[in-house]
C-alpha positions in Angstrom: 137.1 123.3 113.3 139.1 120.4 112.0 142.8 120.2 113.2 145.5 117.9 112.7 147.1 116.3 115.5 150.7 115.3 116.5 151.0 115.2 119.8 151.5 111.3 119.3 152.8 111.3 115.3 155.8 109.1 116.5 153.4 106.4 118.0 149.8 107.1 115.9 150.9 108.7 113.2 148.9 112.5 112.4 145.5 112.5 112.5 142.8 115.0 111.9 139.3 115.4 114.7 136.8 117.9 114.6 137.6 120.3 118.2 137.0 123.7 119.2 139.2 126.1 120.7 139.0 126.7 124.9 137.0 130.3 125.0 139.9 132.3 126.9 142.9 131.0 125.3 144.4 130.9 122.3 146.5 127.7 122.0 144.2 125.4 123.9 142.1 122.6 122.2 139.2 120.7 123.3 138.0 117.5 121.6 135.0 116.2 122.9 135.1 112.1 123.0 132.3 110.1 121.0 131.1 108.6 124.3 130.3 111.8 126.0 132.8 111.2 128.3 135.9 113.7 129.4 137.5 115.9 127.2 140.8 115.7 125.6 142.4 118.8 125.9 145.5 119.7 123.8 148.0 122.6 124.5 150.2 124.7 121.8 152.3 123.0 119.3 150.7 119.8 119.9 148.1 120.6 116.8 148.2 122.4 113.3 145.2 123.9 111.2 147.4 123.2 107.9 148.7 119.3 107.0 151.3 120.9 106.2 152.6 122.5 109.2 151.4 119.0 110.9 154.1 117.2 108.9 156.8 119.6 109.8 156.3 119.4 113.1 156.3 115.5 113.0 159.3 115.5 111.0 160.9 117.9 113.5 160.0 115.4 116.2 161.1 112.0 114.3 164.9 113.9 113.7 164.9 114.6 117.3 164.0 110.8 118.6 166.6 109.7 115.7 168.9 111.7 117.1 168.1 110.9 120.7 168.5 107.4 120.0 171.8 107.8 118.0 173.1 109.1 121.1 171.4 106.6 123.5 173.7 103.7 121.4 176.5 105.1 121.3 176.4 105.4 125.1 175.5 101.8 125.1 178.4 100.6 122.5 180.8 102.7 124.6 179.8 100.4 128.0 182.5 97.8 129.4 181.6 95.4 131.8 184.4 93.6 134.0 
């Protein structure tokens, strides 16, 4: 099935891979690697079936760094050194 994945939107961007769901689970991914090599496995909200729902989540995740780093600065403007 092709999914789209976010796990690293904030680095890579979303991208989309062919994988196949883990038999036992319901959340859990496998993509198989074009070498043949190990797996990559992905867990719960770290891939969408929909672009859509891809896009929310990586929005979701880019207000969070913003915001993250917003309040990283301000720690860093508020620093005195004697």
């Amino acid at each position: 099935m092709k999914v789209f994945i976010t796990k690293y939107a904030l680095t890579k961007g979303i991208y989309q891979v062919e994988a196949r769901r883990v038999v036992g689970t319901i959340d859990m991914l496998e993509i198989p690697t074009a070498r043949g090599t190990m797996s990559q496995y992905l867990h719960g909200l770290d891939w969408h079936i929909t672009h859509e729902s891809a896009v929310m989540k990586a929005e979701a995740m880019r207000r969070k760094k913003i915001a993250s780093l917003k309040k990283q600065l301000s720690k860093l403007e508020e620093m005195k050194f004697e």
